[in-house]
C-alpha positions as CSV (number, residue, x, y, z in Angstrom):
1,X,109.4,-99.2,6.3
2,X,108.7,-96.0,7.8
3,X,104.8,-95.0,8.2
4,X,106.0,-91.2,8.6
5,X,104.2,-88.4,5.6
6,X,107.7,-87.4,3.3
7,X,107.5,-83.9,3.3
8,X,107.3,-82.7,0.0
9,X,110.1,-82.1,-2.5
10,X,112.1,-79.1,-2.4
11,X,111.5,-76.9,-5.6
12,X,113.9,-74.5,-4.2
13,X,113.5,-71.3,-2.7
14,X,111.7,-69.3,-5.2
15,X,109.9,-72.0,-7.2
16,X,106.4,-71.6,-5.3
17,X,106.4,-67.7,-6.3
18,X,107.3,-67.9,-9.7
19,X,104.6,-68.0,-12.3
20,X,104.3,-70.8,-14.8
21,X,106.5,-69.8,-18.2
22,X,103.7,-69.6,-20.0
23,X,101.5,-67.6,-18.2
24,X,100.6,-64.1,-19.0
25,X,102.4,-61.4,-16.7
26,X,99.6,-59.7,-14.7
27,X,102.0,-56.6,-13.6
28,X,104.8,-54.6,-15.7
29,X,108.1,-56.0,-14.5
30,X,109.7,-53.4,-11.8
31,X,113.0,-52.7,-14.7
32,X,110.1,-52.0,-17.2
33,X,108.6,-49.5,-14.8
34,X,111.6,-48.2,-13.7
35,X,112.7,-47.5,-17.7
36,X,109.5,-45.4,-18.4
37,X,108.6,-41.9,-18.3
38,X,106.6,-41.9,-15.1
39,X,109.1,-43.2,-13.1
40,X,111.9,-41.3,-14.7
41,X,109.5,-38.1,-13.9
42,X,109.0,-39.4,-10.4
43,X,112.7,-39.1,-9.9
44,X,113.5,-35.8,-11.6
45,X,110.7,-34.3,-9.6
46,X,112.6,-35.9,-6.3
47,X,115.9,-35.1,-7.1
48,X,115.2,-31.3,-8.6
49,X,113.9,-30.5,-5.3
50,X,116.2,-32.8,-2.6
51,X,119.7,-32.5,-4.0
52,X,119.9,-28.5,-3.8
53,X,118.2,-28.2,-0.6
54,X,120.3,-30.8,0.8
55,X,123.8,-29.0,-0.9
56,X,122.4,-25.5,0.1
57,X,121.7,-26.9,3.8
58,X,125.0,-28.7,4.1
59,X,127.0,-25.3,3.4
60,X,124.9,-23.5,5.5
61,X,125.8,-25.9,8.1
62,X,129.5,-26.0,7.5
63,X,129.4,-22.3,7.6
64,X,128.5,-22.3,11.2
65,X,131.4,-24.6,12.0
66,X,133.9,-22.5,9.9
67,X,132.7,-19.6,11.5
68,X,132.8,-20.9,15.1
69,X,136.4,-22.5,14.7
70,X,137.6,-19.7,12.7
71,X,135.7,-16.2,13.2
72,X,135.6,-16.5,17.4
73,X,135.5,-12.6,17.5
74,X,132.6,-12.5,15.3
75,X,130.5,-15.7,16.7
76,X,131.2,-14.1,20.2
77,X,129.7,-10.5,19.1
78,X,126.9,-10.0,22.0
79,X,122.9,-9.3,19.5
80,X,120.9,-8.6,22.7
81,X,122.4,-9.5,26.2
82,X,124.1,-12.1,26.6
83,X,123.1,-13.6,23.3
84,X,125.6,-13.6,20.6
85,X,125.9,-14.5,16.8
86,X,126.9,-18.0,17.6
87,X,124.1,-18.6,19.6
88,X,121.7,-17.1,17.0
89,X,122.9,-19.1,14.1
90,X,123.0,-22.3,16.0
91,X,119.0,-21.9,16.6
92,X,119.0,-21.3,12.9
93,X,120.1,-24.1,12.3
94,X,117.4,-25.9,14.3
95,X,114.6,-23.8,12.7
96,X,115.9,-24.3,9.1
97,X,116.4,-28.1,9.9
98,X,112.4,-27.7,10.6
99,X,111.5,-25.1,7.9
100,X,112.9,-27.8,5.2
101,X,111.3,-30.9,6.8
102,X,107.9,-29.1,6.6
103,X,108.9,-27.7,3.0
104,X,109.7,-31.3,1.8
105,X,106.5,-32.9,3.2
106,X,104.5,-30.3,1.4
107,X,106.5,-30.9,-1.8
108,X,106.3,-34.8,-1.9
109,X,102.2,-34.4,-0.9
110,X,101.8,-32.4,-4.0
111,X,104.4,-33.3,-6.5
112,X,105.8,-36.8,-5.3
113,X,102.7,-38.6,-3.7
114,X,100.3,-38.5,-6.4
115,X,103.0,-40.1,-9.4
116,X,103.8,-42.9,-6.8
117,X,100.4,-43.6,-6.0
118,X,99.8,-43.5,-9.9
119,X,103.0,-45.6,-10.5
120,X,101.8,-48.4,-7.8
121,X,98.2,-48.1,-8.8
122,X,99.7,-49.3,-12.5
123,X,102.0,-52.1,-11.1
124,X,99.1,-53.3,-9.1
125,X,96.1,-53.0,-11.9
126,X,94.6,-51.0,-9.3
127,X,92.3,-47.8,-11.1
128,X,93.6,-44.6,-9.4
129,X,92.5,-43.9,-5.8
130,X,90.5,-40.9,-5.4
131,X,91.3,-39.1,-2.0
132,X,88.6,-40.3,0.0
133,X,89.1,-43.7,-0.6
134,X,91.6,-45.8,2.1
């Protein structure tokens, strides 16, 4: 006879988190959430802005590599000096690479940030966070 504590019995992995079958649901299910109009407002506000930008951005890119492999004369016309149109549009790719990081933070601060906060302040029965509050 052993003196040893038995651990206690397995209820499997997710028994400890899930809620009695009676008990009321204190949050919205995340497929309940996901099915409403916030959410699906959320998304069309996401996707409106980040799926042209990224198309527009991914031509604009694959123009410079057309252009490079297939229009040397023109990449290599000299702008100023020894600078020449390939050299220019390569540094606009950097500084449009930029430009649309800044544009999208601005975008999801404005447009994006305030549904999800909304969205997660629901899902958590949290009232709405005013801006000052952390």
């Amino acid at each position: 006879m052993s003196t040893a504590a038995q651990p206690p019995a397995d209820d499997g992995p997710h028994k400890a988190h899930e809620a009695p079958p009676d008990a009321p649901h204190a949050t919205p299910p995340f497929t309940e959430v996901q099915s409403g109009a916030e959410f699906t407002e959320l998304r069309r506000s996401y996707r409106s802005f980040a799926f042209p930008l990224t198309i527009a951005f991914v031509l604009w890119y694959l123009l410079y590599v057309l252009l490079s492999n297939y229009a040397g004369g023109f990449m290599g016309t000299k702008v100023v000096g020894n600078v020449n149109v390939a050299f220019v549009f390569g540094l606009a790719q950097f500084v449009t690479t930029f430009l649309i990081a800044w544009w999208y933070s601005r975008h999801a601060a404005a447009k994006l940030d305030p549904k999800a906060e909304a969205i997660r302040a629901r899902l958590e029965n949290d009232a709405p966070r005013g801006e000052g509050d952390a």
